[in-house]
N, C-alpha and C positions, 0 to 999 in steps of 0.2 A: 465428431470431436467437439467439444466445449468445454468451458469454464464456467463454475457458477461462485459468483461472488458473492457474501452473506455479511452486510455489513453497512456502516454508517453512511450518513447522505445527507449534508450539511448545506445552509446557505450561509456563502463564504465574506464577509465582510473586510476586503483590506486597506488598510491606509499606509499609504508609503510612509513614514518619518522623514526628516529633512537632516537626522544627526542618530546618533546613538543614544538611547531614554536610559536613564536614571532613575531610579525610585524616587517619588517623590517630587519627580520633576514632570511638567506641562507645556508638549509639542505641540506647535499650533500643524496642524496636518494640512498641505496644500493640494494631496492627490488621494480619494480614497475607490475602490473599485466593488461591484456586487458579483458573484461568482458563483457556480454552482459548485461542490466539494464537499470534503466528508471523504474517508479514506475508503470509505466503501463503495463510493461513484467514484472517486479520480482512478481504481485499479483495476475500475469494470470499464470506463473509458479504454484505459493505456492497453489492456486484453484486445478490448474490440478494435483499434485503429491498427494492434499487432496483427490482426488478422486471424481471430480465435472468435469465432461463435461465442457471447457471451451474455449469460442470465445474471441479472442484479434483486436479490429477495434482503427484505428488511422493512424497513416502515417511516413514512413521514406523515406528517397532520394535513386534519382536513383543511390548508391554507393556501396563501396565495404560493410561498413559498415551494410547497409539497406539491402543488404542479408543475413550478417552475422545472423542480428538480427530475421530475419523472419524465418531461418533456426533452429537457438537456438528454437525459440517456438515450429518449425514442431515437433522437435524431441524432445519434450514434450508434445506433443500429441495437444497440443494447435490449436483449426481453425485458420488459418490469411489469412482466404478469405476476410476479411475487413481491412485488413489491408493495407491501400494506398502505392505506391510508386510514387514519385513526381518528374519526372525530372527537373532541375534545382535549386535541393533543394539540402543541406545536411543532412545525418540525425544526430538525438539530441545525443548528448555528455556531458559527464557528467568528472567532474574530481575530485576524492575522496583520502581526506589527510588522513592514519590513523595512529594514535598515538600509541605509543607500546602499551597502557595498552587496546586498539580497539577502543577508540572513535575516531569520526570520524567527517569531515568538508565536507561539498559536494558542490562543486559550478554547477551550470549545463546551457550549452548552450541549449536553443529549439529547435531552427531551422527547421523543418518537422511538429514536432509536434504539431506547431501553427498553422500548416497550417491543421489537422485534420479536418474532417469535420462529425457532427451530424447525416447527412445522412443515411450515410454506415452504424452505427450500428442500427439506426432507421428500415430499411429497413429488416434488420436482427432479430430483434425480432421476434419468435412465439410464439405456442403455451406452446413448450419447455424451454423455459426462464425464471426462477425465482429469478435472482438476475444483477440488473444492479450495476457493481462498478465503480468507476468515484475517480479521484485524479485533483490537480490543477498545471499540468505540461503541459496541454493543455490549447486550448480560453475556455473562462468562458461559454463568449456568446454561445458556441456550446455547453458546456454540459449541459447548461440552457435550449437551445433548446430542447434535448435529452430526461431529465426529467420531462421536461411539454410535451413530446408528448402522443398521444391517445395510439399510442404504448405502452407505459410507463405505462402506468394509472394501468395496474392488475402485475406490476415487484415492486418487493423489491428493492428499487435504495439507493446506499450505498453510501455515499461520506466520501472517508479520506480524511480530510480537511486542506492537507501538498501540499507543501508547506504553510505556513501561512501567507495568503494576505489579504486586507482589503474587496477585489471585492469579495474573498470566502463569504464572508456573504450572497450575493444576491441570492446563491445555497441553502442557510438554511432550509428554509421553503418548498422546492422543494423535500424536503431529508425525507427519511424513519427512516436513521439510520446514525448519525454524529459519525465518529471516529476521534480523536484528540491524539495526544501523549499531555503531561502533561505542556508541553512550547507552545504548540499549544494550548490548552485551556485557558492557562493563558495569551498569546496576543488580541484573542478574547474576552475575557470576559474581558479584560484591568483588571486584578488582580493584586495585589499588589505581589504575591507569586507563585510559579508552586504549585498547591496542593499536598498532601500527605499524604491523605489518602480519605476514599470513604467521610466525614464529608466537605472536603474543594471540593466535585465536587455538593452541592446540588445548585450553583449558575447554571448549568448545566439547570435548568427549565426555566430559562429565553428563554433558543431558543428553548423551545418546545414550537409547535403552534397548534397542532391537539395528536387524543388520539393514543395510542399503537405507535407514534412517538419517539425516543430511542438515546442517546448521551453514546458512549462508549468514556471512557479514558485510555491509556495507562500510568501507572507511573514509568517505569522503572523499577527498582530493586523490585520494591513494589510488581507488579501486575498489576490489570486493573478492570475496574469497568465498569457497564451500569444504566444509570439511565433513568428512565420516569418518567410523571405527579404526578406518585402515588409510588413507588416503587423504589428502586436501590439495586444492587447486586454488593457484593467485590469478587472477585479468585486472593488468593495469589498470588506470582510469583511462580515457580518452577525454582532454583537457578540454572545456566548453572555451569556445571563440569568445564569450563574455556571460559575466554570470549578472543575471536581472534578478533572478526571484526563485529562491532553491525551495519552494514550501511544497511542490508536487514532485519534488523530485524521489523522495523515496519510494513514495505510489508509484511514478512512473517505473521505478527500475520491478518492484515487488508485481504489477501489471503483465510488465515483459516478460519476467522470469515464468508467472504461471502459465501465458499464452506459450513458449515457447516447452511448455512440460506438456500442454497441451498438444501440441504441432510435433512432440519426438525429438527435436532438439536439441542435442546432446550438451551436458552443465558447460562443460568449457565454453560452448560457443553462445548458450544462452546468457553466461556471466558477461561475454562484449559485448552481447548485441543488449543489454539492459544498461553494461555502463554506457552503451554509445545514446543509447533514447534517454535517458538520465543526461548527460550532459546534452545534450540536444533542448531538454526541456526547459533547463535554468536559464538559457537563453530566449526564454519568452516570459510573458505573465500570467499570472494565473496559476491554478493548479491543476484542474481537469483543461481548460484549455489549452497546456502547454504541450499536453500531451502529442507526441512525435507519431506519423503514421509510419507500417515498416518500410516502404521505399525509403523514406529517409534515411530510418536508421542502416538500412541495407547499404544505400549510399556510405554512408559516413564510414561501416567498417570496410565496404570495398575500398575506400581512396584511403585509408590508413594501412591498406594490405603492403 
């Protein structure tokens, strides 16, 4: 059993703010931190601490940077035998505002990461493979390729559907398993509202195109939901003890949920124990650091039983 993750790998630049920014207005920053991240490392992390065998293939430049980042995965056990290094390239950078109460704003350069290629992780599927994850922080066209290959055809292929671009649509029908945070689902389906609760995700059938095909949403504070053709299931949130820094949290739940397709883990139980590593996480810093190993989260929903 494995997870092979296909996706960006950013060095993570954050500064705390001391207020909430303004356009046009000038924070002097007292705290800023260097990080390794990129949604394509933070959810091959949050797999590997879950306890799923996992491969990270995509690309970072020949720099100081793009060792850093390949080195963070080594020593999380993570494979990055597929993962490119590109002379003449930089690698992806990210630069993350967060506000004291941990929301957060993330701008992100590419660079490397567009230059990924399909290939590498194509070649790397076997027998052992049961969940492909994919984010839109790489070319579209490459993970299009990916998911329609003959490789592909017997792999659970998961797409978190973040950032939220219109091209993301062309992956829909290619997808096993669509995750969305709740402003992600509400650009797509052009809603009037972010939903809140599982009653405002049944627009959610519209992108299902085939059966046992599945739309998970993230609602924040709320929880998160999966729905299909016939069925949908709600899993409350599990409240975080203090919220630092939510900018890995989607990774982390999107991590969870593939290691736990990967492990057999049935949705209901996979949805707590992602909300539970999710709120686990925003009580640290970082993105890929935050990330929760499963004892924890294992902890967390036994003492909530």
């Amino acid at each position: 059993m494995s997870v092979s993750v296909f996706g960006s790998l950013n060095l993570d630049i954050a500064l705390r703010l001391p207020a909430r920014a303004a356009w046009g207005q000038t924070l002097l920053v007292e705290e800023s931190e260097q990080a390794v991240g990129g949604k394509g490392l933070n959810q091959a992390v949050a797999a590997a601490r879950f306890g799923s065998a996992t491969r990270m293939a995509g690309a970072v430049g020949a720099d100081a940077a793009g060792a850093m980042l390949r080195a963070a995965l080594a020593a999380e056990g993570v494979d990055t035998g597929h993962v490119e290094v590109l002379e003449g390239q930089g690698s992806g950078r990210a630069t993350i505002l967060i506000e004291p109460a941990g929301d957060n704003m993330i701008m992100v350069e590419a660079a490397a990461n567009l230059a990924a290629r399909a290939e590498r992780v194509i070649r790397a599927i076997d027998a052992e493979t049961r969940v492909l994850l994919v984010q839109l922080e790489t070319d579209i066209d490459q993970i299009a390729a990916l998911f329609a290959s003959h490789a592909a055809v017997p792999v659970r292929k998961i797409l978190n559907a973040a950032p939220a671009i219109p091209a993301g649509s062309k992956l829909f029908d290619l997808s096993d398993m669509l995750i969305f945070n709740q402003t992600e689902f509400a650009d797509y389906l052009q809603l009037d509202r972010e939903p809140q609760g599982l009653d405002d995700l049944l627009p959610a059938r519209r992108l299902l195109t085939r059966p046992n095909q599945a739309v998970v949403v993230t609602l924040g504070a709320i929880g998160s939901a999966a729905v299909w053709a016939d069925r949908a299931i709600f899993a409350p949130a599990i409240p975080a003890e203090a919220v630092v820094d939510t900018s890995g949290a989607g990774d982390c739940f999107c991590g969870v949920v593939a290691a736990c397709v990967d492990q057999g883990i049935g949705p209901e139980q996979a949805l707590r124990l992602a909300n539970a590593a999710a709120s686990l996480s925003v009580g640290r810093r970082g993105a890929a650091p935050s990330m929760p190993v499963r004892a924890e989260v294992d902890a967390l929903v036994a003492a909530l039983a």
